[in-house]
MDAnalysis code that builds the backbone (N, CA, C; Angstrom):
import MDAnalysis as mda
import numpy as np

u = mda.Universe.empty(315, n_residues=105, atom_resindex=np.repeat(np.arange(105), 3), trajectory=True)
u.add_TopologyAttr("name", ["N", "CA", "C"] * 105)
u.add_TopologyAttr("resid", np.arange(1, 106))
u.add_TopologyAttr("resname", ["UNK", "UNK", "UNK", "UNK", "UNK", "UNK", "UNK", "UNK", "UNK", "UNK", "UNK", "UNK", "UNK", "UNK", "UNK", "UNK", "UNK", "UNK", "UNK", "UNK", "UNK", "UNK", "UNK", "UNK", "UNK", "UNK", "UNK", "UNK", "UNK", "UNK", "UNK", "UNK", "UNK", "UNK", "UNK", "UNK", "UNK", "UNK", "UNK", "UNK", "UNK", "UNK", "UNK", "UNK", "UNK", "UNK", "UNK", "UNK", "UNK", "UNK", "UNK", "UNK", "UNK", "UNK", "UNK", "UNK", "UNK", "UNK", "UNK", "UNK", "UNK", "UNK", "UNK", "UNK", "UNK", "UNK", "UNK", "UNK", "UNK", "UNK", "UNK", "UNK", "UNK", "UNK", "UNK", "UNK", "UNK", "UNK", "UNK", "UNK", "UNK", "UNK", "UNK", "UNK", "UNK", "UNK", "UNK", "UNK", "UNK", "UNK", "UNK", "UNK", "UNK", "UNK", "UNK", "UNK", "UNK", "UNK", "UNK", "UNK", "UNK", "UNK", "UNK", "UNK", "UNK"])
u.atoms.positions = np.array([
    [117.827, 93.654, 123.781],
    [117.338, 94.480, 122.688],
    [117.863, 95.902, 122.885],
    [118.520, 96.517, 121.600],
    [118.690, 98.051, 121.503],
    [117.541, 98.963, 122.106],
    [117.852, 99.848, 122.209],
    [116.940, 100.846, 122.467],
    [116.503, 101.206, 121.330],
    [115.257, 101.608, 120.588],
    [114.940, 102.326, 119.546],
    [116.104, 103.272, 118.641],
    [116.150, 103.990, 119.580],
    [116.669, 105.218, 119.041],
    [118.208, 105.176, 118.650],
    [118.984, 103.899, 119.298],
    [120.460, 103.467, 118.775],
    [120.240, 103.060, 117.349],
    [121.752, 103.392, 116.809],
    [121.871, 103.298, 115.184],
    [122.231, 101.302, 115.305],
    [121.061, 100.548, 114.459],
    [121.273, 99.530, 114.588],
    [121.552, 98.747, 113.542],
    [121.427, 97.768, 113.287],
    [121.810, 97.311, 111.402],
    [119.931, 96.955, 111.295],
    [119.634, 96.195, 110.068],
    [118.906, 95.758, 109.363],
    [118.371, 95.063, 110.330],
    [119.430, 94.063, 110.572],
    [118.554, 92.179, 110.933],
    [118.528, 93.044, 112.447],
    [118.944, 93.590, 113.026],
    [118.857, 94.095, 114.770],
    [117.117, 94.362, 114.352],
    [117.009, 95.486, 113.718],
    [115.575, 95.989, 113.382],
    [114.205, 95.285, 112.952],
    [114.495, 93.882, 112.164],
    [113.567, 92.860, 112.175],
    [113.420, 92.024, 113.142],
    [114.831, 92.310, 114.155],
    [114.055, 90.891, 115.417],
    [113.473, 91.303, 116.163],
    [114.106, 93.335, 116.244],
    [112.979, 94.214, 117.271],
    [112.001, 94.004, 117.288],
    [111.859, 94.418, 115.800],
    [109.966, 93.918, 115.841],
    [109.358, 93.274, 115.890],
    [110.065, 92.032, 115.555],
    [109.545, 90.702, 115.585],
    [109.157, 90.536, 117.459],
    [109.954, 90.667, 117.827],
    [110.026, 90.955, 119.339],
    [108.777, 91.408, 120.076],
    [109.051, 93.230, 119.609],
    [107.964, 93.668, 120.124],
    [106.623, 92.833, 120.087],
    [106.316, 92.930, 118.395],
    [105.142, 92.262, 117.959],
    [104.617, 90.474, 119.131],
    [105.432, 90.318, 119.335],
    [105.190, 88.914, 120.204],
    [104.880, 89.523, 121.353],
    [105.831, 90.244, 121.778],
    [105.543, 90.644, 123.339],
    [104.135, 91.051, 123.267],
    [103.700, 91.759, 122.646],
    [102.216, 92.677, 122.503],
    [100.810, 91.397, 121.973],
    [101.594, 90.585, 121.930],
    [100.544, 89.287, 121.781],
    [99.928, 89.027, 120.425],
    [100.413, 89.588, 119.596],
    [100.793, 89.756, 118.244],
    [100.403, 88.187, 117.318],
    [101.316, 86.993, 118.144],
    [101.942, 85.897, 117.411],
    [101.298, 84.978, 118.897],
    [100.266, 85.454, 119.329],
    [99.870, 84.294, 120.489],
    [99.004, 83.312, 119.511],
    [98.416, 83.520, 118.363],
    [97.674, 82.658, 117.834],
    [97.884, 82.695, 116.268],
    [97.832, 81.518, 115.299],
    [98.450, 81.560, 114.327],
    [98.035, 82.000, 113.545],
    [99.161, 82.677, 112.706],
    [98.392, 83.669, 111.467],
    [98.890, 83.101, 110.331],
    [98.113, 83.704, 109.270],
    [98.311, 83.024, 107.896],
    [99.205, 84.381, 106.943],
    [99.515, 83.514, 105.843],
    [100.504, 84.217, 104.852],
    [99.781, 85.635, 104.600],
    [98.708, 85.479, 104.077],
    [97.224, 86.352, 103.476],
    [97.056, 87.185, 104.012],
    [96.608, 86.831, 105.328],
    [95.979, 87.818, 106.341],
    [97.474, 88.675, 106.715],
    [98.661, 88.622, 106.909],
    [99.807, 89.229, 107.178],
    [100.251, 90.353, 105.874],
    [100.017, 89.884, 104.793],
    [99.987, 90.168, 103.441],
    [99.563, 91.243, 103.485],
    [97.861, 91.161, 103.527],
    [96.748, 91.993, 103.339],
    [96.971, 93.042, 104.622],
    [97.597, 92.792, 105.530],
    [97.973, 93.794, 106.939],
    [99.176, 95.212, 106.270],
    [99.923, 94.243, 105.868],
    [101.171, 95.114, 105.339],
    [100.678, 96.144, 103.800],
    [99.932, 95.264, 102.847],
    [99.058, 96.127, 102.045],
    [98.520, 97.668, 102.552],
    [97.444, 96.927, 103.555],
    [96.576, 97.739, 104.066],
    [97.613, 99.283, 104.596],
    [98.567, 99.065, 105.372],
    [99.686, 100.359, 105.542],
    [99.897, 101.039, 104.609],
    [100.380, 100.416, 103.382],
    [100.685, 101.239, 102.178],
    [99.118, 101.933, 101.647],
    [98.384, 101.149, 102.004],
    [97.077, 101.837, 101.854],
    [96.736, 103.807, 102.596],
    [97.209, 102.916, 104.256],
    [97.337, 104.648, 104.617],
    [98.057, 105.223, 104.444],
    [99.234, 104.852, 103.791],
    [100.341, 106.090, 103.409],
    [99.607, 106.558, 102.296],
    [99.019, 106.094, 101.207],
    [98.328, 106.740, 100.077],
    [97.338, 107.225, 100.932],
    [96.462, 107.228, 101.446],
    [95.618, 108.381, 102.039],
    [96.193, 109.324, 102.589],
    [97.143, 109.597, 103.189],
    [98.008, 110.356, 103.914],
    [98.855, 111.626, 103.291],
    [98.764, 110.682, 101.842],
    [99.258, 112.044, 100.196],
    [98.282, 112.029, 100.108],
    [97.112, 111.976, 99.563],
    [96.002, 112.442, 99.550],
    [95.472, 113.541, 100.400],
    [95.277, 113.115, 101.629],
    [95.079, 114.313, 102.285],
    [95.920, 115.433, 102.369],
    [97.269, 115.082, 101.922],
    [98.297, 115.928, 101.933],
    [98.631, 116.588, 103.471],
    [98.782, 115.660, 104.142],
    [98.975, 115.006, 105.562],
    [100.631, 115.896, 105.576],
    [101.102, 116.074, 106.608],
    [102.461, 116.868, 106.941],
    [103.357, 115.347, 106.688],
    [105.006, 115.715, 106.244],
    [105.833, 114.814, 105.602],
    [105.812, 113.504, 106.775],
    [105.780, 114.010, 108.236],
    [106.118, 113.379, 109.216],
    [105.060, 112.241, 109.215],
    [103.621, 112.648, 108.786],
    [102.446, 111.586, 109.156],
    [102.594, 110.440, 108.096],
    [102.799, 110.812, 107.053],
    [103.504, 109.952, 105.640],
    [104.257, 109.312, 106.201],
    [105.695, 109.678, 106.490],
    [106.789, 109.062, 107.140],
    [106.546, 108.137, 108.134],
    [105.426, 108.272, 109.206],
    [105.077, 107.214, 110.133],
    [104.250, 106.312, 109.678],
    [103.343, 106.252, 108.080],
    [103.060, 105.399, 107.799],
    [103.581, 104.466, 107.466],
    [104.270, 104.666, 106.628],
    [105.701, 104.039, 105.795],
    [106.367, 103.275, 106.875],
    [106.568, 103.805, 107.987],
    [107.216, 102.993, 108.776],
    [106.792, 101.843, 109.410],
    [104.943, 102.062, 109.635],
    [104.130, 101.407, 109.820],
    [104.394, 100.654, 108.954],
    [104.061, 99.833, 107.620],
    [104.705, 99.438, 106.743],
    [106.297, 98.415, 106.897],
    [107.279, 99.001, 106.751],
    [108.380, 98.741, 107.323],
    [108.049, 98.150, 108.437],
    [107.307, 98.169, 109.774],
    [107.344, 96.915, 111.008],
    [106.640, 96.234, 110.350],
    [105.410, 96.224, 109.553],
    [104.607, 94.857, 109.633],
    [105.907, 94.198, 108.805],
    [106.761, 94.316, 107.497],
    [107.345, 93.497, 106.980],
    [108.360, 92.918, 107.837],
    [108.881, 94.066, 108.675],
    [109.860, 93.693, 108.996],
    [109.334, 91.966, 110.188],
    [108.292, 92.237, 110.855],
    [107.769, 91.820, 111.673],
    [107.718, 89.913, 111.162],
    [107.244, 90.175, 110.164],
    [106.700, 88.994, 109.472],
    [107.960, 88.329, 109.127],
    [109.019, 89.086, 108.677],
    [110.617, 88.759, 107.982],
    [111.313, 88.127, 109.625],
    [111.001, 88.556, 110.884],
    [111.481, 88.020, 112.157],
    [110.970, 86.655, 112.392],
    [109.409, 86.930, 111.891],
    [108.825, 85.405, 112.243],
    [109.206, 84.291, 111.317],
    [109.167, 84.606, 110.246],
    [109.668, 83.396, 108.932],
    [110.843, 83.335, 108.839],
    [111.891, 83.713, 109.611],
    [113.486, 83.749, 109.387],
    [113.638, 84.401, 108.414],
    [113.363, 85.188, 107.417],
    [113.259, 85.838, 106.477],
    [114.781, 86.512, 106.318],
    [116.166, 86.597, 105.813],
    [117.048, 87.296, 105.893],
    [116.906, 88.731, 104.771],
    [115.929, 89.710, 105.127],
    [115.399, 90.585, 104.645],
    [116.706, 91.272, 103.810],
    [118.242, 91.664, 104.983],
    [118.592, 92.307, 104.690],
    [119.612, 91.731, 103.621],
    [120.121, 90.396, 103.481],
    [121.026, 89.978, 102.683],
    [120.005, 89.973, 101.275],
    [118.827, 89.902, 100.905],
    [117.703, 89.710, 99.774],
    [117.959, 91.298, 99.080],
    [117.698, 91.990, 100.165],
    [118.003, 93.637, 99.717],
    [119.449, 94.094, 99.217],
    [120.000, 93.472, 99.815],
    [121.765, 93.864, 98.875],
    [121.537, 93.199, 97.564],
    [120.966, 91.685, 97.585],
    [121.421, 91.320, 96.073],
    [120.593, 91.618, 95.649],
    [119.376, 92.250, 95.942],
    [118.473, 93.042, 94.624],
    [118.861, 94.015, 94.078],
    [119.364, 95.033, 95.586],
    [120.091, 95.808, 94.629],
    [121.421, 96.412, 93.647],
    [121.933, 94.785, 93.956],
    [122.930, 94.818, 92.734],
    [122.570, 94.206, 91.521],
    [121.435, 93.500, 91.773],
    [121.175, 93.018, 90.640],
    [120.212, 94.287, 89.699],
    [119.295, 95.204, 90.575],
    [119.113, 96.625, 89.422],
    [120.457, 97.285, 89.279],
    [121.440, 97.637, 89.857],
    [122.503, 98.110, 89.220],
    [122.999, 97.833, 88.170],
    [122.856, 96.361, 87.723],
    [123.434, 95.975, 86.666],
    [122.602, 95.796, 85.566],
    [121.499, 96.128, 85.669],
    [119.995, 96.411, 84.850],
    [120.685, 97.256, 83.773],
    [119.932, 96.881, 82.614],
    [120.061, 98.512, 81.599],
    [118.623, 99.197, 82.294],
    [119.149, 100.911, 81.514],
    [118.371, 101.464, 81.526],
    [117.284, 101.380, 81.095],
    [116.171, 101.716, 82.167],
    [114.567, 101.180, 81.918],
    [114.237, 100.751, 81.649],
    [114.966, 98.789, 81.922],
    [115.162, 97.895, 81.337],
    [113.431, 97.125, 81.176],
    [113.564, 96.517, 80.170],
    [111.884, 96.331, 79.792],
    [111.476, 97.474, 78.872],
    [112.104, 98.356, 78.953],
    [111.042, 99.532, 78.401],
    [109.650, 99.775, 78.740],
    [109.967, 99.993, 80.077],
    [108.340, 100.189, 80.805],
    [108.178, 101.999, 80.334],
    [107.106, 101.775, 80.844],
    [106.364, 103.441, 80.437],
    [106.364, 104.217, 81.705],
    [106.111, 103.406, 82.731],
    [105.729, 104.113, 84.263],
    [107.159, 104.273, 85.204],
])
């Protein structure tokens, strides 16, 4: 395993965690879709408290990241190829019209 702080790709960064997360006893007993779900929710939960309190950029930023491991975490355990899903999504909004749907938000 990289060291943290080396510039790594995508899939290096989901097996880290996937990694870590096991080592730390994480995945000693089985978890469900839901409960992993509702974990990764719950992060985005404290990043919205975190604008709310209007928390310094950095405490935001470590939520978010918080965030980013649980998915990534979960994307290590299910074979999940996170990062090839993320290229073709985002070519597939590239080729979107503008504000396509005509959403409001």
């Amino acid at each position: 395993m990289k060291k943290v702080k080396d510039k790594i790709s995508l899939k290096e960064i989901i097996a880290n965690c996937y990694s870590i997360a096991k080592s730390k006893g994480w995945w000693d007993k089985p978890r469900n879709d839901a409960e992993l779900i509702a974990l990764m929710h719950s992060e985005l939960s404290e990043v919205l408290e975190a604008l709310r309190k209007r928390q310094p950029k950095e405490l935001v930023a470590e939520e978010l990241a918080d965030c980013c491991i649980r998915i990534f975490d979960y994307c290590g355990r299910k074979r999940i190829d996170l990062e090839r899903a993320i290229l073709k999504k985002m070519e597939k909004n590239r080729r979107r019209p503008y504000r396509h749907g005509n959403k409001k938000y």
